[in-house]
BALOBA-1460 file (C-alpha; in Angstrom, 3 decimals):
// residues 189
<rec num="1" residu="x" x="32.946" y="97.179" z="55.944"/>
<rec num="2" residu="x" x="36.216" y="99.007" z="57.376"/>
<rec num="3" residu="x" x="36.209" y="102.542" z="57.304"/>
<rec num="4" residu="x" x="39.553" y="104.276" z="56.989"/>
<rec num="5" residu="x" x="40.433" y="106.389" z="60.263"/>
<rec num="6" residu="x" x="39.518" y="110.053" z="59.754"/>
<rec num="7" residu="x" x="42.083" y="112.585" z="58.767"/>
<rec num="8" residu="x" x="43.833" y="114.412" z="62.032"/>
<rec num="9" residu="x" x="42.231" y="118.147" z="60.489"/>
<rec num="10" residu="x" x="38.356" y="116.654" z="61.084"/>
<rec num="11" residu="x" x="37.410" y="117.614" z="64.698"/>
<rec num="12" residu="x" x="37.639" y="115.069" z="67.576"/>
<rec num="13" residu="x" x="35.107" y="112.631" z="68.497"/>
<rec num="14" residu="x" x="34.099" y="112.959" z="72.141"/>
<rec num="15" residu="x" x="34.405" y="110.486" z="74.039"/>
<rec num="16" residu="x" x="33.742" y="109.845" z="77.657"/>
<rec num="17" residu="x" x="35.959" y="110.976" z="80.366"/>
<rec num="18" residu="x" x="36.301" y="108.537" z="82.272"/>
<rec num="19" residu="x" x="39.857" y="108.140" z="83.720"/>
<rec num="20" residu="x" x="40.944" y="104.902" z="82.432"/>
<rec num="21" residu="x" x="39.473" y="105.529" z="79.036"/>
<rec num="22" residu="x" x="41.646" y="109.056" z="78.881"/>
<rec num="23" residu="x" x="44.178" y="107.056" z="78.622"/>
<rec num="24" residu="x" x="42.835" y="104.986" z="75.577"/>
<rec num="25" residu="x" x="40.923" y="108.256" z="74.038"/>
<rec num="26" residu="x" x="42.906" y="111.465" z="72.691"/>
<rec num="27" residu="x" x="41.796" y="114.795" z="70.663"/>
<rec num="28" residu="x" x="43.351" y="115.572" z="67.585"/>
<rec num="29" residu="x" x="44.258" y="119.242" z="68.630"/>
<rec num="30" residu="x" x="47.079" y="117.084" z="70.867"/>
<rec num="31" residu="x" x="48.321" y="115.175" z="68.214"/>
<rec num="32" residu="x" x="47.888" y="118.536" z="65.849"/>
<rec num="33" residu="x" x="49.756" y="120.801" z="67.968"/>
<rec num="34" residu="x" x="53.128" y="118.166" z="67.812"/>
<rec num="35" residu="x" x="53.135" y="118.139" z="63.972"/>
<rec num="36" residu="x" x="52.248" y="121.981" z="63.333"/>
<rec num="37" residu="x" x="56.222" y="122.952" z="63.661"/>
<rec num="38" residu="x" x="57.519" y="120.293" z="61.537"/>
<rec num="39" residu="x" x="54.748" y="120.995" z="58.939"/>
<rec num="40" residu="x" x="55.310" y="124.714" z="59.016"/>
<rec num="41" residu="x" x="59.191" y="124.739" z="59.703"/>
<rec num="42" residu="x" x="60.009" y="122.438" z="56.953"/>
<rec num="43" residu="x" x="61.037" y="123.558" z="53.604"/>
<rec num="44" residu="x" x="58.501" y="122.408" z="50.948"/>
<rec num="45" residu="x" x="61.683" y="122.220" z="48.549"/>
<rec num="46" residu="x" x="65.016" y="121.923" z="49.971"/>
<rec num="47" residu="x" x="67.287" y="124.837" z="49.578"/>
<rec num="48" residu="x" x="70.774" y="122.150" z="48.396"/>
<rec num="49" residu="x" x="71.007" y="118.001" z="47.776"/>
<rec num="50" residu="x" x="70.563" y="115.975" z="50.729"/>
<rec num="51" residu="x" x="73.461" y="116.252" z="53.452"/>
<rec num="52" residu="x" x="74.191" y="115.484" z="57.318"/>
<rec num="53" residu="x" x="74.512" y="119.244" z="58.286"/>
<rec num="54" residu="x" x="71.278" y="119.792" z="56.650"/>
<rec num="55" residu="x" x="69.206" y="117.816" z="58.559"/>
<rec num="56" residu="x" x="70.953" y="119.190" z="61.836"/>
<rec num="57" residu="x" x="70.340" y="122.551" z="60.862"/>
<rec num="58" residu="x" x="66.545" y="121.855" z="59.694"/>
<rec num="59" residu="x" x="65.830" y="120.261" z="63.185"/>
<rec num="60" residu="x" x="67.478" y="123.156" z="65.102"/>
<rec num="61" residu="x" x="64.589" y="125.163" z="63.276"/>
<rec num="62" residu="x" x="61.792" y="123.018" z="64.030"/>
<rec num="63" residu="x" x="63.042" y="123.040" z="67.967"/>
<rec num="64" residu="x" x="62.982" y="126.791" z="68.081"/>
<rec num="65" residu="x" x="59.690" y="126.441" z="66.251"/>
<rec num="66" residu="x" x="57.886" y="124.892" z="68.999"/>
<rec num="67" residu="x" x="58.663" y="121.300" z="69.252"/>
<rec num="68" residu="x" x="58.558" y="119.951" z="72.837"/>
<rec num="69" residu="x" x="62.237" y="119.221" z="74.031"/>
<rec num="70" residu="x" x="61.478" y="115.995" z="75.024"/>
<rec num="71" residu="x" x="61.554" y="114.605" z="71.278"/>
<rec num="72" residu="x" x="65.742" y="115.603" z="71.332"/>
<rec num="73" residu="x" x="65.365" y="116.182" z="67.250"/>
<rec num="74" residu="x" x="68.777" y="117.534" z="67.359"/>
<rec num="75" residu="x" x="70.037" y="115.346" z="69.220"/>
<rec num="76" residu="x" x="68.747" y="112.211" z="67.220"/>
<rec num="77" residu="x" x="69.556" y="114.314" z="63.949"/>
<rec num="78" residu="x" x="73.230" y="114.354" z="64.880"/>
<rec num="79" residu="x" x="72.904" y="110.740" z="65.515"/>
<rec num="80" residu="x" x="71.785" y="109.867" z="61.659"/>
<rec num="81" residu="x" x="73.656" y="112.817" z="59.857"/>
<rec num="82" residu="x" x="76.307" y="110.462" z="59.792"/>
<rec num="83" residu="x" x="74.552" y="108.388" z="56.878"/>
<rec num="84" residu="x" x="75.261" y="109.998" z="53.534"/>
<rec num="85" residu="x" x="72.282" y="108.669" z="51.484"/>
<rec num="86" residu="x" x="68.947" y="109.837" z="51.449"/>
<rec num="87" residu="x" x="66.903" y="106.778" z="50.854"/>
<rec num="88" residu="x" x="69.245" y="104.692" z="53.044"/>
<rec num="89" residu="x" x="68.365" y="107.324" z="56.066"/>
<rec num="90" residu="x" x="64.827" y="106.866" z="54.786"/>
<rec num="91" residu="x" x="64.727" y="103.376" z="55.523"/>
<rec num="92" residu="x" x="66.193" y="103.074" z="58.544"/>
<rec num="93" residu="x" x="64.064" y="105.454" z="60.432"/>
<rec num="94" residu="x" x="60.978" y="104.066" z="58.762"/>
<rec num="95" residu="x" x="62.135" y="100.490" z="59.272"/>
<rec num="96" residu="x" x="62.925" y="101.379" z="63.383"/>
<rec num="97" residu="x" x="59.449" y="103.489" z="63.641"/>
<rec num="98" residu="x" x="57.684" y="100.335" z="61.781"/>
<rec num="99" residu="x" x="59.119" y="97.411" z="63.893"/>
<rec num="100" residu="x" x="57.294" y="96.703" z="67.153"/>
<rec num="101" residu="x" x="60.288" y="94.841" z="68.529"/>
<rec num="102" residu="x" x="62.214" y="98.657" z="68.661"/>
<rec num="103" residu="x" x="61.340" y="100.860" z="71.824"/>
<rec num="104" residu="x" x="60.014" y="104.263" z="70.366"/>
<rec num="105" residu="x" x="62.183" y="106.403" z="72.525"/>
<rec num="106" residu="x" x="63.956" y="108.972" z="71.383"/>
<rec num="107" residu="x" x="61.192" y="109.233" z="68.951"/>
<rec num="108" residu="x" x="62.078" y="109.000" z="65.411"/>
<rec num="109" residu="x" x="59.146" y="109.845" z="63.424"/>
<rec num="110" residu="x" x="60.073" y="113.596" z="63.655"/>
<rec num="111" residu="x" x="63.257" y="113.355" z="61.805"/>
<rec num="112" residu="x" x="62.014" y="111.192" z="59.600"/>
<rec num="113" residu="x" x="58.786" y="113.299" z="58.948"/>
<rec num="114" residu="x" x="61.911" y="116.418" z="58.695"/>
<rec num="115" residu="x" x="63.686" y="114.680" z="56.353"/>
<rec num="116" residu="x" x="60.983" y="113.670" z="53.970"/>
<rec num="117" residu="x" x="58.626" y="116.932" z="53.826"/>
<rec num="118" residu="x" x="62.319" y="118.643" z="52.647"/>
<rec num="119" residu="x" x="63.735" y="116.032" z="50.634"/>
<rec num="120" residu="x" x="60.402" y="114.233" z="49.172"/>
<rec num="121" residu="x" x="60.774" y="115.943" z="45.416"/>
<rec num="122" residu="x" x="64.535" y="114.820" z="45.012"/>
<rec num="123" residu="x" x="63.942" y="111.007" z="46.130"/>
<rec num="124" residu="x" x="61.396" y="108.484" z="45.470"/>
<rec num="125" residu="x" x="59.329" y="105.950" z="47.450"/>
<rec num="126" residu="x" x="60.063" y="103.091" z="45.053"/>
<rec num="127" residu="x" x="64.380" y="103.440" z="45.381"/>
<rec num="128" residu="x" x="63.306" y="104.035" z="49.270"/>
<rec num="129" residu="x" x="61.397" y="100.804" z="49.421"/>
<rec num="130" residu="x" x="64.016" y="98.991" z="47.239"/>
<rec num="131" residu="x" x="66.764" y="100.630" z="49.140"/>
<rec num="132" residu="x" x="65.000" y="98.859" z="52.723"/>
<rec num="133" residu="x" x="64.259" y="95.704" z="50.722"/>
<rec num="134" residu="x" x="68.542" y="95.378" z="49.586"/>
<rec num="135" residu="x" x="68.622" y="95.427" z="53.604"/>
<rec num="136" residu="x" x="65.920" y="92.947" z="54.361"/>
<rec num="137" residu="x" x="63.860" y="95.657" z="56.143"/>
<rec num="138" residu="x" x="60.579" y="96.021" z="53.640"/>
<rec num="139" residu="x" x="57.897" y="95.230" z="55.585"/>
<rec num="140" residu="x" x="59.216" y="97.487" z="58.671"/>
<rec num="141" residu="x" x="60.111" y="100.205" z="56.700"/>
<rec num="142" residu="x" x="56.565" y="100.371" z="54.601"/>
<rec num="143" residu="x" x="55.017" y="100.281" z="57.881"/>
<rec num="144" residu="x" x="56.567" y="103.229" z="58.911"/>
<rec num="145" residu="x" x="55.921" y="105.215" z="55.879"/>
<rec num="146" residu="x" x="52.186" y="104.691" z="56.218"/>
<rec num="147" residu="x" x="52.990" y="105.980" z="59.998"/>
<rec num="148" residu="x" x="54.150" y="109.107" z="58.375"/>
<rec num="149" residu="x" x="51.826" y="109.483" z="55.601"/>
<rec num="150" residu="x" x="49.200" y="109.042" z="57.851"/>
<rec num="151" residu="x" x="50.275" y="111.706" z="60.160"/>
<rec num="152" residu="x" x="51.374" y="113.727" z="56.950"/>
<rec num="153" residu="x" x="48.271" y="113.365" z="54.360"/>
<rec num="154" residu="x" x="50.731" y="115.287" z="52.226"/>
<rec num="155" residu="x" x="52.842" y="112.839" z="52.041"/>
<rec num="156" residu="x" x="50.527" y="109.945" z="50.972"/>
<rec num="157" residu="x" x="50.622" y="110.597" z="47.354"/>
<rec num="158" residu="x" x="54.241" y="110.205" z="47.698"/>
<rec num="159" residu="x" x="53.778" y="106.932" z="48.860"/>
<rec num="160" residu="x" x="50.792" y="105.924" z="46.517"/>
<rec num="161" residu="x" x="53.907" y="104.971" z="44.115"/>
<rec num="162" residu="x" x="54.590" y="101.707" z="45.907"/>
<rec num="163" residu="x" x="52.511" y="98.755" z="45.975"/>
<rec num="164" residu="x" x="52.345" y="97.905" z="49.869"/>
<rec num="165" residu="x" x="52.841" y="94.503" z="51.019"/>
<rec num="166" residu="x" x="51.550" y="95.068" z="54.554"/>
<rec num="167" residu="x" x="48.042" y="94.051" z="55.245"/>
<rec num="168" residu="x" x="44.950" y="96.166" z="54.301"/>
<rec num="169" residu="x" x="43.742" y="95.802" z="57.989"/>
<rec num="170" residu="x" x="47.185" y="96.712" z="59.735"/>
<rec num="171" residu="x" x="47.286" y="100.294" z="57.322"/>
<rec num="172" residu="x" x="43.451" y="101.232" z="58.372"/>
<rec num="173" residu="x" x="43.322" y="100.181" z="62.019"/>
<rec num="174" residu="x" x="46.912" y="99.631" z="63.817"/>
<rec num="175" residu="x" x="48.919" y="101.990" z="61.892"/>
<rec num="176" residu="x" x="46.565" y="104.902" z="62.650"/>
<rec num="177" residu="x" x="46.618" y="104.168" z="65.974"/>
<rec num="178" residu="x" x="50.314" y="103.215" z="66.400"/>
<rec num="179" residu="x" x="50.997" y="106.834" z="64.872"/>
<rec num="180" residu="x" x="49.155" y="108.567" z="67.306"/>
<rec num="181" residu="x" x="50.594" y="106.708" z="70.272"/>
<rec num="182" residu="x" x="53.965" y="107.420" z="68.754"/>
<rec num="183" residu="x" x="52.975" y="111.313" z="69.077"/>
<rec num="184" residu="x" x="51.260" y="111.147" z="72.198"/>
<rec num="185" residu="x" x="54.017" y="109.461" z="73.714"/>
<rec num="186" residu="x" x="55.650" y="112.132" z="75.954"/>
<rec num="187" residu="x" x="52.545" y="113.389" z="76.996"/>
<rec num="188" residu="x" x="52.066" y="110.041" z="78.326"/>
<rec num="189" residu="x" x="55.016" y="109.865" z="79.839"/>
């Protein structure tokens, strides 16, 4: 039987410490301590209706909060402020965090994590995921919400609306791990 990976608030497994397997083997506290500003910083209900500036301004605040400046989240928030509607922003960062073919630099899965811990109550998962599927990017973009959701638990019943098409085995075992790659990245760089 698959087990589901363990929530990132359990404490860390050891594991040995060897120097090729550091590498393979990380503690939750590192993955913790990169999603603690973005959980804390963003507004659990957003202060006006989804807008470019708003973004720009709520990834300024996560920066000063304490994310490392190697993730450019204001940079990358300019880049997508451009795009006027919620669930179409929503699908095109999940769909480019959940395709393998795209390089994961700058990394996306803060903005997207911004945008959707703010703007969550005033959007759904279903217009997201029909918004993605009108663009031929379904299967991408569900694979990056269960990224999010699985480095967000809060955001999973969110995205218990939606039947997903993915594979069981791809949301319990390479997801999980693809998410904390994607967060461990510039430490690993």
């Amino acid at each position: 039987m698959i087990q589901p990976a363990s929530p990132l608030s359990q404490d860390p497994v050891r594991h040995p410490a060897r120097a090729l397997l550091e590498r393979v083997y990380w503690r939750d506290y590192d993955i913790m301590k990169h999603l603690h500003p973005i959980r804390n910083q963003a507004r659990k209900v957003a202060r006006s209706s989804f807008n470019g500036s708003g973004i720009v301004a709520a990834s300024i605040r996560i920066e000063q909060a304490g994310l490392p400046e190697g993730y450019r989240l204001r940079d990358t928030a300019r880049e997508y402020a451009v795009i006027p509607d919620c669930e179409q922003l929503i699908a095109i960062l999940a769909s480019r965090m959940g395709d393998p073919r795209i390089g994961p630099v700058p990394p996306l899965w803060p903005l997207l994590a911004l945008v959707l811990l703010e703007w969550r109550g005033s959007i759904s998962a279903s217009s997201v995921v029909t918004h993605a599927a009108r663009m031929g990017l379904s299967e991408e973009t569900q694979r990056g919400l269960v990224i999010i959701a699985h480095l967000f638990p809060e955001l999973q019943d969110w995205l218990a609306e939606v039947p997903l098409a993915i594979p069981l085995w791809e949301r319990v075992l390479a997801l999980p791990l693809a998410a904390r790659k994607l967060v461990l990245l510039e430490k690993a760089s």
